[in-house]
Phi, psi and omega in degrees: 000303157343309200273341199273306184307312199298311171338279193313318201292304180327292204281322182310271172301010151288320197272308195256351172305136184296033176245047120192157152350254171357272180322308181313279210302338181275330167289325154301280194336294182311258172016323215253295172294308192285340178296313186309276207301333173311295165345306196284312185313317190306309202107190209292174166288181181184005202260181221294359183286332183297317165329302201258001185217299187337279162329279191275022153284334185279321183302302171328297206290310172291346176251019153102345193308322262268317191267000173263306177283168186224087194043064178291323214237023175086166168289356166300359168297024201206009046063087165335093177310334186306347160274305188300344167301303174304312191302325163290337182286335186281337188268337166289317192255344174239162171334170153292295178300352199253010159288309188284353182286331166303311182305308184274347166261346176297323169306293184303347164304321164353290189324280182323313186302316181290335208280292165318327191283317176275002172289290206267013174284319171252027152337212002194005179263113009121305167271015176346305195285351195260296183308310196279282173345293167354283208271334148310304172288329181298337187267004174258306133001027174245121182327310175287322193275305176327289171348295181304311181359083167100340195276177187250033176250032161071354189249350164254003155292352162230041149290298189303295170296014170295252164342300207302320186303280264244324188280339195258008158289323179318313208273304169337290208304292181311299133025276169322308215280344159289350173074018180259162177301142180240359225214006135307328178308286167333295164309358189227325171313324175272310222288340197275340190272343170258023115333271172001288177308292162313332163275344147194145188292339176289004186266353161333275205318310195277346174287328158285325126331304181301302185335292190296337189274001243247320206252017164303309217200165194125031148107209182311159175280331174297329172278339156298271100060278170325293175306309197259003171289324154358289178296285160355272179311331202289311208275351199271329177276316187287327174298309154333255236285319177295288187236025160324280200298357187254347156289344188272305176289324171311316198265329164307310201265319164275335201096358190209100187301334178238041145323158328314000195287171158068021184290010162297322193267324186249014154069359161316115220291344176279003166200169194322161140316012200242182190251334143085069177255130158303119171260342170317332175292324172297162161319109171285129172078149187302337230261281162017296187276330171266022167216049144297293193301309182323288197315317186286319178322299185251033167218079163315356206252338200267010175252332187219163159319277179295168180251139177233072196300142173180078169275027153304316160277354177287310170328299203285310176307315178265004142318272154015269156281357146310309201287317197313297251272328171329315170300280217287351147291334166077049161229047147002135161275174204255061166255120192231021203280140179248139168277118177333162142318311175293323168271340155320288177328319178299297203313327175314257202327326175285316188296291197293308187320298191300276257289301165319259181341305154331288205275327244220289199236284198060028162280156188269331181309336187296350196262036183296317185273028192202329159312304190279003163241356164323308198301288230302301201296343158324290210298279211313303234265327192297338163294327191295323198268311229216006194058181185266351148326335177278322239316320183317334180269010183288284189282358151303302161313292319189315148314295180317294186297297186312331211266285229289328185286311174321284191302339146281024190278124208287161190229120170284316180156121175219162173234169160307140148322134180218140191238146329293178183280340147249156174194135190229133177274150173253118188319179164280100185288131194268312182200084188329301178307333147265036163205187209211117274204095175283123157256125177254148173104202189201004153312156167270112191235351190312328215287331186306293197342291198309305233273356226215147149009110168281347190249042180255156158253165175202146168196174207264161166230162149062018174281203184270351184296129178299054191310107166293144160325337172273332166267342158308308162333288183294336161318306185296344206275339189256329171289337209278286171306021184226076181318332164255123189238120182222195195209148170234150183199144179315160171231131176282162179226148202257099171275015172265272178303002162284318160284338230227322176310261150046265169286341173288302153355269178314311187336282197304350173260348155256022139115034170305300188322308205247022189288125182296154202009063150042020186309330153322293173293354187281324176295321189297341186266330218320317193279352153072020175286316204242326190224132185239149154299130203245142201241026163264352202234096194309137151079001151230158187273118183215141174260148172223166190253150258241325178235052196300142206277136142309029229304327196297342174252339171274318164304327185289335168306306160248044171286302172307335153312316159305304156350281171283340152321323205270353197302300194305343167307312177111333186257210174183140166336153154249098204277359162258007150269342167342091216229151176252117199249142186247151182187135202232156186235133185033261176244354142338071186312106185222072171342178159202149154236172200205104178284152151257153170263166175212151179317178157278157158085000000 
């Protein structure tokens, strides 16, 4: 068995070690193909930004909505669309699967990025070519990137020109530090950082982080100086030239270029007077803030919706604090190895970047560009931290942490293939062009729209949108000019007996259904949690599900809710026009219902 692992190992580092051209590019390509195919495995997307925005900000935008609909997608309806374009002509316009297979190989550029980045981070490791691929993969082994895998919510699809700008400062700098011309380098560094920014506004902390590190390292300071003054203008045109124009209709049509956000400052009148920032997330307190990365580490929920394991950063914290206290002991580890340029440079950017973050979101999926370089500065940091006496515990750990990331790995909402990948059945319109369409609620309900009527207005009531009084207003303005009026609202859904479905389904095409005493489904029922064998149904094997939904009462429930939402409208259901709709994102179920409104009162 031994000798049978080293063969494998033996043939592994012949084909993927970085000690040629060759191997690099066959090892970006695999990497690249298996994130696509990993991708194709999850199933369709499904998670809830795609629900409420992704989707229909791409459909808006090509079609012109921006001054017709009224927050449809909540306030993320206002979101720069230029990524969401694409991503809908791709969920839209191909097979599903061979979308996510894109999605998930864009991801996998990741690999290539970091495998640059650590090359010239270990110039000075004797094993580099073996160690950078490693450590390239190991950063695909991270909780937020996993998480993201294939999906449209954006932080490792623009984590990549994020890295790519970061790989190609490194290589300007050296450059510099060589006395050669630079500055196509620079220039394509920005240009990848006002993407970046541009395609989502939260990559500001990594565009600024790059700034600072850009003036780590690169020869004289006017020439460092120079190089990121470069940079600087490139990201300052490309952000201009990319979301100038859809900030510009936003400011046009509100008054405010990032409505509804930052309206404390630009005053638009459809909405609060707030900065409309999530706060839930930060750090409370001094004891917080100088045990984060711990804290979250061993509460992950307390960064995201979902736990996204990635006890790295905890590693990394009590390294950290290993090394300080060791120095102020005056027992230094005996690693006397001088820090590379290139790695000065990573620690700026990693530093200022967490640091950013921290203070500014503290969500954990935003740290997607700076998380997939955790391991390699683990790798970099730990003889400088901890001597070279540890060293034997490196990679066991180290092994450990990918295994501990991989195996939590959080899922945002994916379904079964389904061909097409969406599908909405559509009420019956007495006459779309007059008429106007309430999303009630803080449900994600925008993605049905393309699927829906085009000559509707639709807008939200009762979101997440920081509604003013001027938007309440404008809202009567629009049922008032629309003689037909309807309200769309969540439908609860049994996702049990969505499974239990399932399993009949499969019996029966492998002959389960009619198996004499039903010895399969009986393994399948044993534990009775989720599915019981159903004894009504003579001569056949059949499962029901062990706590099945009222739906027809879980729905009236949330009529009555709507209701009192819609009061402040002035309208209210008509609940015996009420009709219940089906509509699916792959093999997924997201029911809806569709109301006519009548004044109130």
């Amino acid at each position: 068995m031994r000798r049978f692992a080293g063969r494998v190992g033996a043939a592994l580092r012949a084909r993927l070690a970085f000690d040629s051209r060759a191997n690099a590019v066959f090892a970006c390509v695999s990497a690249l193909v298996l994130c696509g195919l990993w991708s194709m495995l999850r199933g369709q997307d499904a998670n809830w930004d795609l629900r409420n925005y992704h989707l229909y900000n791409g459909y808006a935008a090509l079609h012109g909505r921006l001054g017709i609909d009224l927050a449809a997608a909540q306030m993320q309806s206002y979101f720069n669309p230029a990524l969401d374009v694409v991503q809908y002509a791709l969920m839209t316009g191909v097979p599903g699967p061979l979308a996510a297979f894109v999605f998930g190989a864009w991801h996998g550029l990741l690999f290539a990025l970091v495998a640059a980045i650590a090359w010239r981070v270990l110039a000075d490791d004797p094993r580099r070519a073996t160690r950078v691929p490693l450590l390239a993969l190991a950063g695909l082994f991270t909780g937020a990137f996993l998480s993201e895998l294939g999906n449209t919510m954006a932080d490792n699809t623009t984590a990549v020109p994020v890295l790519g700008a970061l790989a190609l400062i490194l290589s300007a700098q050296d450059r510099a530090r060589q006395g050669q011309g630079a500055a196509l380098r620079w220039l394509l560094a920005g240009v990848l950082i006002g993407l970046a920014v541009a395609f989502k506004l939260t990559n500001a902390v990594y565009a600024v982080a790059l700034g600072l590190a850009a003036l780590a390292d690169g020869g004289r300071v006017r020439g460092r100086l120079a190089g990121a003054a470069v940079m600087t203008a490139a990201a300052l045109a490309c952000f201009a030239v990319v979301g100038g124009p859809w900030f510009l209709q936003v400011w046009q049509q509100f008054g405010n270029p990032l409505f509804p956000q930052f309206n404390a400052w630009f005053q638009s009148p459809l909405a609060l007077p707030v900065s409309v920032a999530d706060t839930r997330w930060l750090p409370k307190g001094m004891r917080e803030w100088l045990t984060w990365p711990l804290l979250f580490s061993l509460h992950p929920q307390r960064v995201s919706e979902l736990a996204l394991t990635q006890f790295g950063w905890a590693l990394l914290y009590l390294m950290v604090l290993v090394g300080v206290a060791w120095r102020l002991l005056r027992r230094a580890p005996a690693d006397t190895r001088r820090m590379l340029p290139a790695a000065r440079t990573l620690l700026v950017y990693f530093v200022i970047a967490y640091l950013l973050w921290q203070a500014v979101f503290s969500i954990h999926r935003y740290l997607v560009a700076i998380e997939v370089l955790l391991p390699l500065l683990l790798w970099w940091a730990w003889p400088r931290l901890l001597g070279p006496a540890t060293l034997r515990l490196r990679a066991p750990i180290f092994v450990l942490l990918a295994l501990y990331a991989w195996h939590g790995a959080a899922d945002w909402g994916h379904g079964a293939w389904r061909q097409p990948a969406f599908a909405v059945e559509a009420p019956s319109m007495h006459a779309p062009k007059d008429s106007a369409v309430v999303l009630v609620g803080g449900e994600p309900q925008a993605w049905r729209i393309p699927f829906l009527p085009p000559e509707a207005v639709y807008l939200s009531f009762a979101s997440n949108f920081p509604a003013s009084p001027a938007y309440v207003d404008k809202a009567r303005e629009i049922l008032a000019a629309h003689p037909q009026r309807y309200a769309m609202l969540h439908a609860t859904g049994d996702r049990d007996a969505e499974r239990v479905a399932k399993l009949n389904l499969w019996a029966q095409r492998f002959g389960w259904d009619t198996q004499e005493g039903c010895g399969m489904l009986r393994k399948v029922s044993r534990n009775g949690r989720r599915a019981l064998l159903d004894d009504s149904v003579p001569g056949r094997c059949v499962l029901r599900s062990n706590k099945p939904v009222d739906l027809a009462a879980a729905d009236a429930v949330l009529r009555e809710a709507a209701q009192a939402q819609l009061a402040p409208l002035g309208w209210q259901l008509d609940l015996e026009s009420c009709q219940r709709m089906p509509a699916r994102i792959g093999g997924d179920n997201f029911p809806y219902q569709w109301c006519r409104l009548l004044p109130a009162g």
